[in-house]
C-alpha positions in Angstrom: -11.1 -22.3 9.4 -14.5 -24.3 8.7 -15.9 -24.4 5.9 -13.0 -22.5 4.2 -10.0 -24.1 1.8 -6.8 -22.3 2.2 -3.6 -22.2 0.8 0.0 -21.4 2.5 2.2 -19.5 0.3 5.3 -17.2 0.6 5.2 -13.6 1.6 5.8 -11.3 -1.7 7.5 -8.2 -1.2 4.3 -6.1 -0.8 3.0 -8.2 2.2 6.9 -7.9 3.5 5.8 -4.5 3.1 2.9 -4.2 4.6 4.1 -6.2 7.6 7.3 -4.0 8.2 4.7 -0.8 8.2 2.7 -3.0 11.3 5.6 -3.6 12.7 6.8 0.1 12.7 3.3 1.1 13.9 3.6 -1.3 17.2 7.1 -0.4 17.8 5.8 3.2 18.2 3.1 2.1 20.4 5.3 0.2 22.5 8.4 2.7 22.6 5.8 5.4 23.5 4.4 4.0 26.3 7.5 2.6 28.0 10.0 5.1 27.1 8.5 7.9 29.5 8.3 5.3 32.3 11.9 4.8 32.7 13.0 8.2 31.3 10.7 9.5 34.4 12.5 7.0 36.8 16.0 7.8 35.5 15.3 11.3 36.2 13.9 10.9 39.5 17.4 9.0 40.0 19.2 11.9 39.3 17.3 14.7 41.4 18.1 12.5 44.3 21.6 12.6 44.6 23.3 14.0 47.2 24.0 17.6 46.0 20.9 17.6 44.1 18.3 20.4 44.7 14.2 18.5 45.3 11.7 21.5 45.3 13.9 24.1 47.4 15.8 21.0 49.6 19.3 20.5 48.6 20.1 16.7 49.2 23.2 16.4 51.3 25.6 13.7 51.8 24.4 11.4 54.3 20.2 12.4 53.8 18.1 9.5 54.8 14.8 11.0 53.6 15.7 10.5 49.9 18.8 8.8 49.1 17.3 5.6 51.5 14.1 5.6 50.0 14.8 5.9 46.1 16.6 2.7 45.5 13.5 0.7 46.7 11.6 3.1 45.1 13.2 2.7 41.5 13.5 -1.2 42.5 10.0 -1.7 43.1 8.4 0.8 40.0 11.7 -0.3 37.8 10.7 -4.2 38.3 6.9 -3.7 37.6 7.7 -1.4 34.3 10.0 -4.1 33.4 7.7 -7.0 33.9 4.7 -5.8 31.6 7.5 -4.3 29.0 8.8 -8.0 28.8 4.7 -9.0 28.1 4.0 -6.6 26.1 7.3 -7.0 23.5 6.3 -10.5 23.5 2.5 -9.6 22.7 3.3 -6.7 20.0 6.7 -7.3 18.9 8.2 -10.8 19.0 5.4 -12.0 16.9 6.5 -9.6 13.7 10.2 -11.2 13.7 8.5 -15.2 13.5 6.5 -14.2 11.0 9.5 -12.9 9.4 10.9 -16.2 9.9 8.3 -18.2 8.9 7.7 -16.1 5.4 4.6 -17.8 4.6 0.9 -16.0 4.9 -2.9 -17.9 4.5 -4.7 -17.3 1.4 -8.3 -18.4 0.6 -12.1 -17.0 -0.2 -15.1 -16.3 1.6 -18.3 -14.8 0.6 -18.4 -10.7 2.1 -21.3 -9.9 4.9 -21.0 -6.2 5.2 -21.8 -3.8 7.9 -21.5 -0.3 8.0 -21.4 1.0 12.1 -22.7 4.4 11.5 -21.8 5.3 15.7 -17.9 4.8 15.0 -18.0 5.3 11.2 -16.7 2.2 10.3 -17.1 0.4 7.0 -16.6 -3.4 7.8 -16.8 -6.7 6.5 -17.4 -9.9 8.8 -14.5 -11.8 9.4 -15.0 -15.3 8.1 -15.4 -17.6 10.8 -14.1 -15.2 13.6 -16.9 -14.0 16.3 -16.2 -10.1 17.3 -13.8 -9.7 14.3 -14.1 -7.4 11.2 -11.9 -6.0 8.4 -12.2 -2.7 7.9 -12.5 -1.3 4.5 -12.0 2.6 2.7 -15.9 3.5 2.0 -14.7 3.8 -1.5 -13.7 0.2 -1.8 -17.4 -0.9 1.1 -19.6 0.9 -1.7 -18.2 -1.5 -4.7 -18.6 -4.6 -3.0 -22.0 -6.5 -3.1 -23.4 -8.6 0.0 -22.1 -11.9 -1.3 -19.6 -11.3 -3.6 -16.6 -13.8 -3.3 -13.1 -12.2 -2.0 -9.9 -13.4 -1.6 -7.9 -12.7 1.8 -4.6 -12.8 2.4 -3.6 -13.0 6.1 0.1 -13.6 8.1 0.1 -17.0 9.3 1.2 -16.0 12.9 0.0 -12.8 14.0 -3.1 -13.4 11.8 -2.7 -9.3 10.4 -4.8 -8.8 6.9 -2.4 -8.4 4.5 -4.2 -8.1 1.0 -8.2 -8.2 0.2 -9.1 -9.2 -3.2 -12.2 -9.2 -5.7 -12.3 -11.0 -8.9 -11.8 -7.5 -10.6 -9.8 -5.0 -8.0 -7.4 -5.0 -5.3 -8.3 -3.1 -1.9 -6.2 -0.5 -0.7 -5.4 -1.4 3.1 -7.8 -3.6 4.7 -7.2 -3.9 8.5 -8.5 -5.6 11.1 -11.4 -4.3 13.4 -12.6 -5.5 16.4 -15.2 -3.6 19.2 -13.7 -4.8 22.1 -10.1 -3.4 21.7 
């Protein structure tokens, strides 16, 4: 941060809180994408076993249409599925438990720059020192704030999520982060 003093202190039970909620919300994200994948290939495993019926063709003993081809099939597919389901638990995931570990979250102030997008209806504030990075805010809570007023931001120290957003005289009620190009 340039320009900015900021403090390292420990999480409190609301930002524990708050992260376990952002941690539920990528574990959805991540269990919904990947779950169908290899539900879809263990079922594919199934309706081509020998006995199995495939669209009118019962599968016998011995086939070498199916039964040869499905191992490399699920092999190939399986591999790939598992490959970006390793990156993306590492991208989503694994960050939530070392910030769990690490217990500590950034805390300093920046003056607010506002923007309202009326195309996505979005009421945002310009991330201090971050290009292409916002925090959203409830219209309520955009309306009360004045271009230059001083606020105090809480983020987590490793996956950088906004965990509190503070005024001199009132607490916001969940500021996120917004970017465009997600």
């Amino acid at each position: 941060m340039t320009n900015q003093e900021f403090a390292t202190k420990p999480f409190s039970p609301e930002d524990q809180a708050v992260l376990r909620k952002l941690q539920e919300k990528a574990w959805f994200t991540f269990l919904r994408l990947y779950l169908p994948l290899f539900l879809a290939l263990i079922y594919v495993h199934y309706k081509m076993q020998p006995g199995a019926t495939f669209k009118g063709y019962t599968i016998q003993r011995g086939d070498t249409s199916f039964a040869v081809v499905y191992p490399y099939f699920a092999s190939f597919f399986g591999a790939i599925f598992l490959f970006f389901m390793i990156k993306d638990f590492r991208r989503l995931i694994l960050p939530f438990f070392k910030e769990a570990k690490s217990g500590k979250k950034y805390c300093f102030e920046f003056v607010a720059r506002k923007y309202q997008d009326i195309l996505y209806d979005k009421c945002l504030l310009f991330y201090p020192d971050k290009d292409n990075l916002y925090i959203e805010v409830a219209k309520e809570d955009f309306e009360n704030i004045g271009n230059g007023e001083a606020l105090y931001l809480e983020t987590a120290c490793i996956t950088g999520e906004v965990l509190a957003l503070k005024s001199a005289d009132r607490i916001f009620k969940n500021p996120s982060e917004f970017s465009f190009s997600d």
